[in-house]
C-alpha positions in Angstrom: 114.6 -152.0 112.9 112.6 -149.5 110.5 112.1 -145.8 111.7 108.7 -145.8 113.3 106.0 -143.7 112.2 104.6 -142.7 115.9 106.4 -140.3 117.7 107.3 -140.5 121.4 104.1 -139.9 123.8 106.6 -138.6 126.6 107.5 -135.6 125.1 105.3 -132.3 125.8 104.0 -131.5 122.7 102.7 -135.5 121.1 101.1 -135.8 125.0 99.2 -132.3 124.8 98.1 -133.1 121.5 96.6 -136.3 122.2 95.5 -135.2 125.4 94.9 -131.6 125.9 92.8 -130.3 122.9 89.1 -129.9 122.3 89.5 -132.4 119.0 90.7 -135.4 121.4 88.3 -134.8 124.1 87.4 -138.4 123.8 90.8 -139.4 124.2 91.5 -137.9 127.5 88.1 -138.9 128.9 88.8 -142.1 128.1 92.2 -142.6 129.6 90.8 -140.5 133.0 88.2 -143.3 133.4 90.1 -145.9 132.7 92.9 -145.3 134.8 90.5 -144.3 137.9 88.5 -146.6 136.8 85.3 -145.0 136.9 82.2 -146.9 135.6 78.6 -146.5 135.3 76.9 -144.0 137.3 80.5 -142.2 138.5 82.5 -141.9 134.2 83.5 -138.3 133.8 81.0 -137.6 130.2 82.4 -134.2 129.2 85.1 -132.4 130.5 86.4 -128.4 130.0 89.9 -127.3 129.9 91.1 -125.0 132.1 94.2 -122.7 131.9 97.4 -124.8 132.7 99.7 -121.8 133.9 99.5 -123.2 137.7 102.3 -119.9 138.8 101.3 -116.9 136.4 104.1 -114.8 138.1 106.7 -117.5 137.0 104.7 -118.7 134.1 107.8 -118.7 131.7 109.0 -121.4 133.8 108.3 -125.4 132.5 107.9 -126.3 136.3 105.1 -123.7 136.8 102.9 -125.0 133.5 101.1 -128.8 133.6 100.5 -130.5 130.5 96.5 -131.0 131.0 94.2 -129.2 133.8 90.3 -130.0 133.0 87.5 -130.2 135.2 84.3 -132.5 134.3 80.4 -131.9 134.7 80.4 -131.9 138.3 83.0 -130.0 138.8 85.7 -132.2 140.0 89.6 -131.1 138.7 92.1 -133.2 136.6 95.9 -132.9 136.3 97.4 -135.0 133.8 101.4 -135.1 133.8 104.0 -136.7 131.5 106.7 -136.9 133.5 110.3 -137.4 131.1 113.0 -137.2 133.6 113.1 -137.3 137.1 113.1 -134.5 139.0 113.9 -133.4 142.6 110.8 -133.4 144.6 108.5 -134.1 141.7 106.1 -135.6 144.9 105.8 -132.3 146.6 104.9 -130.0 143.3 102.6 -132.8 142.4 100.6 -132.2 145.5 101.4 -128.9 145.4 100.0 -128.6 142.2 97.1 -130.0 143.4 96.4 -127.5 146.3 96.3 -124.7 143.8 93.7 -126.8 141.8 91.7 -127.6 144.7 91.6 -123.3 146.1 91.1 -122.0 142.2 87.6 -123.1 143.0 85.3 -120.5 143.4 82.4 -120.1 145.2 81.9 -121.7 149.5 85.1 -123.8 150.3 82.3 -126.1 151.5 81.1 -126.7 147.6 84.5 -127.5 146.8 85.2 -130.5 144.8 87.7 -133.4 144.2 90.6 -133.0 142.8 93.0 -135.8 140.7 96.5 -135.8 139.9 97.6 -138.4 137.6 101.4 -138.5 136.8 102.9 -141.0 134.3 106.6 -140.6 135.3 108.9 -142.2 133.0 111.6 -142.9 135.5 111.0 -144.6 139.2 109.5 -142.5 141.6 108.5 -145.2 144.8 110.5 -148.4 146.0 110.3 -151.6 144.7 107.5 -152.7 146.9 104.9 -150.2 145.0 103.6 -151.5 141.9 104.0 -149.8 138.8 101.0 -148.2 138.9 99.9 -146.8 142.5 97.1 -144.6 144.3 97.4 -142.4 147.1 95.0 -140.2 149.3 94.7 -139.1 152.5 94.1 -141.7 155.1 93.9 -142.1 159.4 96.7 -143.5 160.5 95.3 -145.8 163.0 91.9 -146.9 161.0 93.2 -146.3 157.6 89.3 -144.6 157.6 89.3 -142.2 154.1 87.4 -139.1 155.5 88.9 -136.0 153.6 88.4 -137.4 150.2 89.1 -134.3 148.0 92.4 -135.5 146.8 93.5 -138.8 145.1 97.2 -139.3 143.2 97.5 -142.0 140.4 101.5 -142.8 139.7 102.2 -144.7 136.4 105.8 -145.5 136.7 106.9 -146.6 133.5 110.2 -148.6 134.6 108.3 -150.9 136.6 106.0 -151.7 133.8 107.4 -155.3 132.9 105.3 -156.0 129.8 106.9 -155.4 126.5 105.0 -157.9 124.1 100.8 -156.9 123.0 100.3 -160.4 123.5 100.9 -159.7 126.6 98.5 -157.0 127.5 95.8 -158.3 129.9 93.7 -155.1 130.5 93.1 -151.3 128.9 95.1 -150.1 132.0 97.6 -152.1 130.3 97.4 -151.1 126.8 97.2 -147.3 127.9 101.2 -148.1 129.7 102.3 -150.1 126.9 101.3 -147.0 124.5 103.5 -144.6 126.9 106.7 -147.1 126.9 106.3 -147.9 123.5 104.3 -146.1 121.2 107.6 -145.5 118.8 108.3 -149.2 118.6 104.7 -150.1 117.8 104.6 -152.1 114.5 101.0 -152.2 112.3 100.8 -155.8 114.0 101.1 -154.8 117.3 98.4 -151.9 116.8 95.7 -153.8 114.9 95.9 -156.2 117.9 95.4 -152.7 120.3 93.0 -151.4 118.4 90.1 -154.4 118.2 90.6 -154.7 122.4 90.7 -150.8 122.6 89.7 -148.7 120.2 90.4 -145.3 121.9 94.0 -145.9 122.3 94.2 -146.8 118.1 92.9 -142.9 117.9 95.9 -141.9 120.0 97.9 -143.4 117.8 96.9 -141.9 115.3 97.6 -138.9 116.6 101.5 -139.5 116.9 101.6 -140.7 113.3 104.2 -138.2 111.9 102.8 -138.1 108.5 99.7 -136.6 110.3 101.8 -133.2 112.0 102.4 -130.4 110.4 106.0 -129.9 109.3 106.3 -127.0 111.7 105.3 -128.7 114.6 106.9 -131.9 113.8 110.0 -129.5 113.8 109.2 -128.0 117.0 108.7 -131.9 118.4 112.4 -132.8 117.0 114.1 -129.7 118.6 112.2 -130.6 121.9 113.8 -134.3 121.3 117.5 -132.4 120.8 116.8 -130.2 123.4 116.0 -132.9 125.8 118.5 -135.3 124.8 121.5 -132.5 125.1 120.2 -131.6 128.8 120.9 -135.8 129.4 124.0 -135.9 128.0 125.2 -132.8 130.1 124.3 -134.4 132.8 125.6 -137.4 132.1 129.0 -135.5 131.6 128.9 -133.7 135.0 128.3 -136.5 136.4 131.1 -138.3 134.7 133.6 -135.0 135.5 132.4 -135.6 139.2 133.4 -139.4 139.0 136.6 -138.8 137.6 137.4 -135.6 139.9 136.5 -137.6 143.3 139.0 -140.4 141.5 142.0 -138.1 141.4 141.3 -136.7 144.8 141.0 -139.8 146.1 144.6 -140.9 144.5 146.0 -137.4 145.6 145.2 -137.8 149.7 146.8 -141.6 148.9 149.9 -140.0 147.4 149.7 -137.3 150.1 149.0 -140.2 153.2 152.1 -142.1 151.4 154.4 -139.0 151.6 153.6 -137.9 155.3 153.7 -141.6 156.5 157.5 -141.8 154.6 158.6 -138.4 156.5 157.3 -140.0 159.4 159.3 -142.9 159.0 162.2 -141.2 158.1 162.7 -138.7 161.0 162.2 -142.0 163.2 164.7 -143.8 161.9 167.0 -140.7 162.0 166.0 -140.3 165.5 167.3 -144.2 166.1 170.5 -143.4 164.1 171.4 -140.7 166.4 170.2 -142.5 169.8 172.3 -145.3 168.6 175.4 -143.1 168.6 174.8 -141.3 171.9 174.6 -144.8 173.4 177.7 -146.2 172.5 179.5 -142.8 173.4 178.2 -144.1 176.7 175.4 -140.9 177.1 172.4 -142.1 179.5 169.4 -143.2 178.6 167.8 -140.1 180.3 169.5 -137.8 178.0 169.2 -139.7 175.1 165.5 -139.4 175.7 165.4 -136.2 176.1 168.1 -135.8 173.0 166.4 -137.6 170.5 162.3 -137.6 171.8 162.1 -141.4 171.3 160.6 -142.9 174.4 162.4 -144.7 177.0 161.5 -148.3 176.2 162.0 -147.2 172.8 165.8 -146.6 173.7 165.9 -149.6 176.1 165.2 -151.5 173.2 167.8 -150.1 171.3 170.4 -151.1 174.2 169.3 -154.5 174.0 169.5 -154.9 170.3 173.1 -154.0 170.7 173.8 -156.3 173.9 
């Protein structure tokens, strides 16, 4: 297969350019509507970003930074994630995230408004039974009522998203997954089809042609690509050295289970060797016993066996 043009949407850097600058404004208005899918009266028109440093005091940590934080006319907060690999309670720090959206808010707690998280995970998050692409807010238990409405979650989980053919593509929520899982593999073909159904998604594209970057920041993209890719395979290798350590442990307690169980069955038959002997020196069965620890049906049978 040829080299594609686009680069990979996943990564940090393609996903805040397409998403998280003033020039592609459109872009990320777009994609919030359609995937809460907000029409008429309630589409988000204009939107203004906000700092993404969520933990200042840790701030030169990746975990403390999301990829896009924006808030729209109203006043209602965004979060838009890219999530590459999975990571260890990924759930919590999503809503934890959105906690510290939701109390940034100045002014009376009672103005406050809604706040969304949407996460497009590229590994699976939820079982089987949740679709690939999932929304979750805070509900009763017994009515399922929605009354505290200030926080919604949108999961995108990439793995689950079956559909790896345009022609396949039903709906923009579609196209908008389709670009995530496989911008890289896209072919001229496949995009021309994209962009007549959905024009906005042809400008992200656009935006992850490589002949459009800068050669600095298409050099900071394919370190981030190295970087992320070593991090994998030094997993992978742990995870292999973990494999093959629990292997020769496993093969070790055998051998050692093998060797006890043989002393075992050696200093028994000893045992028997000298019972036998005491016996036909006619010693009694009580002192042989006692002699040799075997039990006394154990030398009974012994007596019989020579009968």
């Amino acid at each position: 297969m040829a080299l594609s043009k686009f680069l990979d949407p996943k990564y940090d850097l393609p996903f805040k350019r397409v998403f998280g600058t003033e020039k592609n404004k459109k872009i990320l208005i777009h994609f919030l509507n359609d995937i809460l899918g907000f029409t008429d009266v309630n589409t988000i028109q204009e939107v203004k970003f906000l700092s993404t440093i969520m933990d200042p005091e840790i701030a030169s940590d990746k975990q403390s930074i999301v990829d896009v934080l924006c808030k729209d006319s109203f006043g209602n907060r965004y979060i838009a994630e890219m999530q590459l690999a999975r990571d260890k309670g990924f759930e919590k720090r999503a809503q934890l995230y959105a906690a510290k959206a939701y109390s940034r808010q100045s002014g009376n707690y009672i103005d406050f408004k809604k706040v969304f998280f949407i996460a497009i995970s590229n590994s699976t998050l939820f079982p089987t039974e949740v679709e690939y692409i999932s929304t979750h807010n805070i509900r009763d238990i017994k009515t399922n009522g929605h009354y505290l409405k200030d926080f919604q979650f949108v999961f995108i989980e990439l793995p689950k998203f079956a559909k790896n053919k345009v022609e396949q593509l039903e709906s923009t929520i579609e196209r908008w997954c389709f670009f995530f899982k496989y911008a890289e593999d896209t072919t001229d073909e496949d995009l021309k089809d994209i962009a007549e159904k959905s024009p906005i998604i042809k400008l992200a594209y656009d935006e992850l042609d490589k002949f459009s970057w800068e050669e600095e920041d298409l050099a900071a993209y394919e370190e981030r690509v190295l970087s992320v890719q070593k991090e994998e395979a030094i997993w992978e290798q742990r995870l292999d050295d973990a494999s093959a350590k629990g292997r020769l442990e496993g093969i070790q307690i055998g051998h050692e289970k093998g060797r006890a169980e043989g002393r075992e069955e050696g200093e028994k038959q000893a045992k028997i060797a000298v019972a036998k002997n005491l016996l036909k020196a006619g010693v009694s069965t009580d002192i042989v016993v006692q002699t040799t620890g075997l039990t006394a049906n154990e030398v009974k049978g012994l007596l019989s066996l020579d009968a």
